[in-house]
C-alpha positions as CSV (number, residue, x, y, z in Angstrom):
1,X,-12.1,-37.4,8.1
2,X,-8.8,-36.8,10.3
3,X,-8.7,-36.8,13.9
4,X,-6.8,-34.8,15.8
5,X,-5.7,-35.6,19.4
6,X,-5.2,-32.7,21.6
7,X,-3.2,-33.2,24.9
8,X,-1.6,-31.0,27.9
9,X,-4.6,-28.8,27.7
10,X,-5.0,-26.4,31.0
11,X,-8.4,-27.3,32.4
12,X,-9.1,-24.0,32.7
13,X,-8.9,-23.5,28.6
14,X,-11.2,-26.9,28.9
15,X,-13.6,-25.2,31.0
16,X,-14.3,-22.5,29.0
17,X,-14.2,-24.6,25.8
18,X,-17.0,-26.3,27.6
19,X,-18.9,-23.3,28.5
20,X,-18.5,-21.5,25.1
21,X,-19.7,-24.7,23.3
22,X,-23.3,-24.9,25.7
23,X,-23.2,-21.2,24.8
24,X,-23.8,-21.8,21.5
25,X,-25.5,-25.1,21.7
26,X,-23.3,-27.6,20.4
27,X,-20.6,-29.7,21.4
28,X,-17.4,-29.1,22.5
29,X,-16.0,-31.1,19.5
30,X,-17.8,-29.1,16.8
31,X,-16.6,-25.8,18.6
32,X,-13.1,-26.9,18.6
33,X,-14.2,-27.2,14.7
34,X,-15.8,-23.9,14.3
35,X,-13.0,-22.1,16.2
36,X,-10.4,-24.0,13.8
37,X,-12.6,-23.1,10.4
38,X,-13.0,-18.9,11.8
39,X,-9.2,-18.9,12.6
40,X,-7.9,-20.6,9.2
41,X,-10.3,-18.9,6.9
42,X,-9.3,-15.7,7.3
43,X,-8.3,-13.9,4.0
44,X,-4.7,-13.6,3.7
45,X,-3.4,-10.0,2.9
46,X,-2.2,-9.8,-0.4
47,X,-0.3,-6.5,-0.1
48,X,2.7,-5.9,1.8
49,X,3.2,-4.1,5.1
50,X,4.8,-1.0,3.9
51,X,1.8,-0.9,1.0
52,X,-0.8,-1.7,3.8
53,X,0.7,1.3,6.3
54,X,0.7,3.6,3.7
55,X,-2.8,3.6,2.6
56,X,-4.3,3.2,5.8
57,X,-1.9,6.5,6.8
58,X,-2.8,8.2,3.3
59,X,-5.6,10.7,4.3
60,X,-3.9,12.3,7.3
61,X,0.2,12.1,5.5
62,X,1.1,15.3,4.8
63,X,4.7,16.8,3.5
64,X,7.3,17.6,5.9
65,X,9.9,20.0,4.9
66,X,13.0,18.3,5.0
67,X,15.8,20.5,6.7
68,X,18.8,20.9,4.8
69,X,22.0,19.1,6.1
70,X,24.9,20.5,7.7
71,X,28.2,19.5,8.4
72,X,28.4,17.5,11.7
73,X,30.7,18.3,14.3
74,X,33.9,17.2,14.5
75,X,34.6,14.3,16.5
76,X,36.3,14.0,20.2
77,X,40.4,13.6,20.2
78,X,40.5,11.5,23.3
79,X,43.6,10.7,23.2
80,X,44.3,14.3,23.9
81,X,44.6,15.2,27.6
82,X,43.6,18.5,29.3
């Protein structure tokens, strides 16, 4: 087994380390653990963004018409004066 060696830590965070661990009845060592496990088990997306947006926008997407384009204005001469 590894140890790990945690140091600046704000005694505020180590209070309420403390007080979540007697929450849940066990020590503030196997929280840190519990807390590490939760946080690095999480499944990793295996999509990309622009695949995850787009399903999770699919039921409300509709179709736009897209205008058609025009010819943009010509630009400023200002070197011209008036």
């Amino acid at each position: 087994m590894a140890t790990l060696t945690i140091r600046n830590l704000d005694d505020d965070l180590k209070a309420s380390l403390r007080v979540q661990a007697a929450h849940h009845g066990r020590s503030m060592e196997e929280e840190v653990r519990s807390i590490l496990r939760q946080a690095l088990s999480k499944p990793t997306p295996t999509t990309g963004l622009g695949q995850r947006l787009v399903s999770r926008f699919q039921a409300v997407a509709t179709d736009l018409p897209i205008p058609p384009r025009s010819q943009s204005r010509t630009p400023p001469n200002w070197k011209e004066t008036a």
